[in-house]
Phi, psi and omega in degrees: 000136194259133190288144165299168208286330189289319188265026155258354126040001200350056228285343178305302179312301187309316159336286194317279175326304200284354199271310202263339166260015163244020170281309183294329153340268160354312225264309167325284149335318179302325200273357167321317235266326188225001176219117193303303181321352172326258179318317200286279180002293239285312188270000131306321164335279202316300187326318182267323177299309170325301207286329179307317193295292194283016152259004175255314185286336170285305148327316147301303179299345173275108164329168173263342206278325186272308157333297214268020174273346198270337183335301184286286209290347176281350180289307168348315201266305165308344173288308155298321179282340153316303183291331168327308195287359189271320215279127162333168164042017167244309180296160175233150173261132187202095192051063195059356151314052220262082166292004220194131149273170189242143152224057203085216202270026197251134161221142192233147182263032191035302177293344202286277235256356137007272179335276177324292179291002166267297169320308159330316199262285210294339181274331164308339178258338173266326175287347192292317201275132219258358187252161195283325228219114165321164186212154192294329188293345180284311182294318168328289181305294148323315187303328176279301165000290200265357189260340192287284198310323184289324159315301153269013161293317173300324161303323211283322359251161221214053201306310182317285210290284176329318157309308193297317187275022158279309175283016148272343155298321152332274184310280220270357149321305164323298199290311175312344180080078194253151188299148190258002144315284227285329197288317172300336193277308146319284169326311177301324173290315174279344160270025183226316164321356205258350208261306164313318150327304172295331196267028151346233145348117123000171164286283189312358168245009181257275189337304191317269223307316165326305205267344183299330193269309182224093150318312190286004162312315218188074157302275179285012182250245230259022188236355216275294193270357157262040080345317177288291238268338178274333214263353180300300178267354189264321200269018184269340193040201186308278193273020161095191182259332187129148186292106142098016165243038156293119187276337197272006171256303179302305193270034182043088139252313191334067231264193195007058205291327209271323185252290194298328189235051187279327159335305183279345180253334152312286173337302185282347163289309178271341191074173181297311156332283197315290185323325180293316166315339150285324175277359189259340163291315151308342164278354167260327165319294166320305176311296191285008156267344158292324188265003148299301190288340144326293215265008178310140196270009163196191192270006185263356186267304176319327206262311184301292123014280181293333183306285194317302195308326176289354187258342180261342175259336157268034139255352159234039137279303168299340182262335155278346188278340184284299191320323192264002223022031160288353181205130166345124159305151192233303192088009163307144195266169162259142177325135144062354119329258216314153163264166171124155205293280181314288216280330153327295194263346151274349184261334181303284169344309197281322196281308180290358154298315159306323215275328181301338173302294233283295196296323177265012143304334168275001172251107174300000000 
């Protein structure tokens, strides 16, 4: 007997996610008090979270098998739209950053939909392939794969976002049954890259990492905003200042309150209480997306899964890890926060690819 359309669901995921997108409202909204453009966000916010739902109900509704036929050329296409944002007069520039096409009043990030077209290709390419154990011509190949975008993600230049598609190659290499060789032969390889790496580097992403080890080296340059963030989530105590009684937000010390560091204008609103509850809608997500990619009914649904599950846990890992200072700035946003168009509809895209694993495990 075929199960009803409700109790194939995730309704724990859905929860979360409606949890966390009325924190980012709520959040938005608080900084209306010192800043006017406030409200006008927040109902863009709504606006984008609406195109999200239905880009999440569309997304459920496409086996993912006809999705994941789709791999190669959208990897094309993402591929074309990097280069696009590079070309003088397409890209737009924003604080030395050329990040962003213009479309009308829409503006998109390229890099956002990375994520999506890397998880696509690479579990396609790996589900394809009928043998259990990875091979070095498999890591060859994936490695270009995953080197066209991150090269030019880097050229933009763009470190956060570039960092994130390395643990989707990772997780599903892992999961594909890559030889426990190959994985030391990668580290040793990824450790001799890092000196070369740096030499690099931007000045202003040499500064993060410099200040990252002693903010208090460059307390107003380049120490500046995780310092404000810490002292943001450390005065919030146990139960917090109070809705719209933040100080270090109301009175803009706060820098990128709406997008890198809305966590931190939470935190201080809310406190240790509001935050856990945050983090525990992210421990759910995560969790029940491992135990999508457990129970997937076959290994290109697994691949997939896991892809997704790694972009939501090293992105509010890493985006809490800046915010407390445990980590470099980056500029990653957090899932289902951070405001903005692009990142709204690239974490819609991811989710409603899981909750399609997770619902087509019941069809025979």
């Amino acid at each position: 007997m075929a199960r009803p359309f409700y109790e194939k669901l995730e309704w724990s995921i859905l929860l979360a996610v409606g949890f966390l997108a009325f924190a980012s409202l709520l959040t938005i909204h608080s900084l209306s008090f010192s800043t006017p453009e406030a409200d006008e966000l927040m109902l863009k916010q709504v606006g984008w979270f609406a195109i999200g739902a239905i880009i999440v109900i569309a997304m459920t509704s496409i086996d993912y098998h006809l999705i994941s036929s789709l791999s190669y050329p959208l990897y094309l296409l993402v591929i074309g739209g990097l280069v696009a944002v590079l070309i003088p007069g397409i890209g737009q520039t924003r604080m030395g950053a050329t990040r962003w096409i213009v479309i009308g009043p829409m503006t998109l990030q390229p890099s956002e939909m990375t994520k999506f077209a890397l998880i696509l290709i690479f579990s396609k390419y790996f589900a394809d392939k009928k043998k259990e154990t990875v091979f070095v011509t498999d890591l060859i190949v994936a490695g270009i794969m995953l080197g066209m975008p991150v090269a030019l993600i880097l050229k933009e230049p763009d470190l956060g976002m570039s960092i994130v598609q390395l643990p989707i190659f990772a997780a599903i290499i892992f999961v594909a049954g890559i030889d426990k060789k190959y994985i030391i032969t990668l580290i040793v390889l990824g450790s001799l890259a890092a000196y070369p790496a740096w030499l690099h580097l931007k000045p202003y992403q040499k500064e993060r990492l410099i200040s990252f080890m002693n903010p208090d080296s460059d307390p107003l340059g380049s120490g500046y905003h995780v310092i404000q963030s810490k002292i943001a989530i450390g005065s919030g105590g146990f139960w917090g200042k109070g809705y719209m009684k933040g100080t270090q937000s109301q009175l803009n010390f706060l820098p990128e309150q709406f997008t890198d560091f809305i966590f931190s204008v939470y935190s201080e609103e809310f406190g240790f209480v509001g935050s856990s509850f945050l983090l525990l809608a992210y421990l759910t997500i995560i969790l029940k997306g491992l135990g999508i990619a457990i129970k997937a009914k076959d290994k290109l649904g697994r691949l997939m899964a896991v892809g997704v599950v790694s972009v939501f846990l090293v992105q509010v890992f890493v985006n809490l890890g800046v915010t407390t200072g445990i980590m470099p700035v980056t500029g990653l946003t957090l899932p289902f926060m951070s405001y903005g168009g692009s990142s709204v509809f690239s974490t819609s895209i991811l989710l409603g690819l899981l909750l399609n694993i997770s619902y087509r495990r019941y069809d025979f």
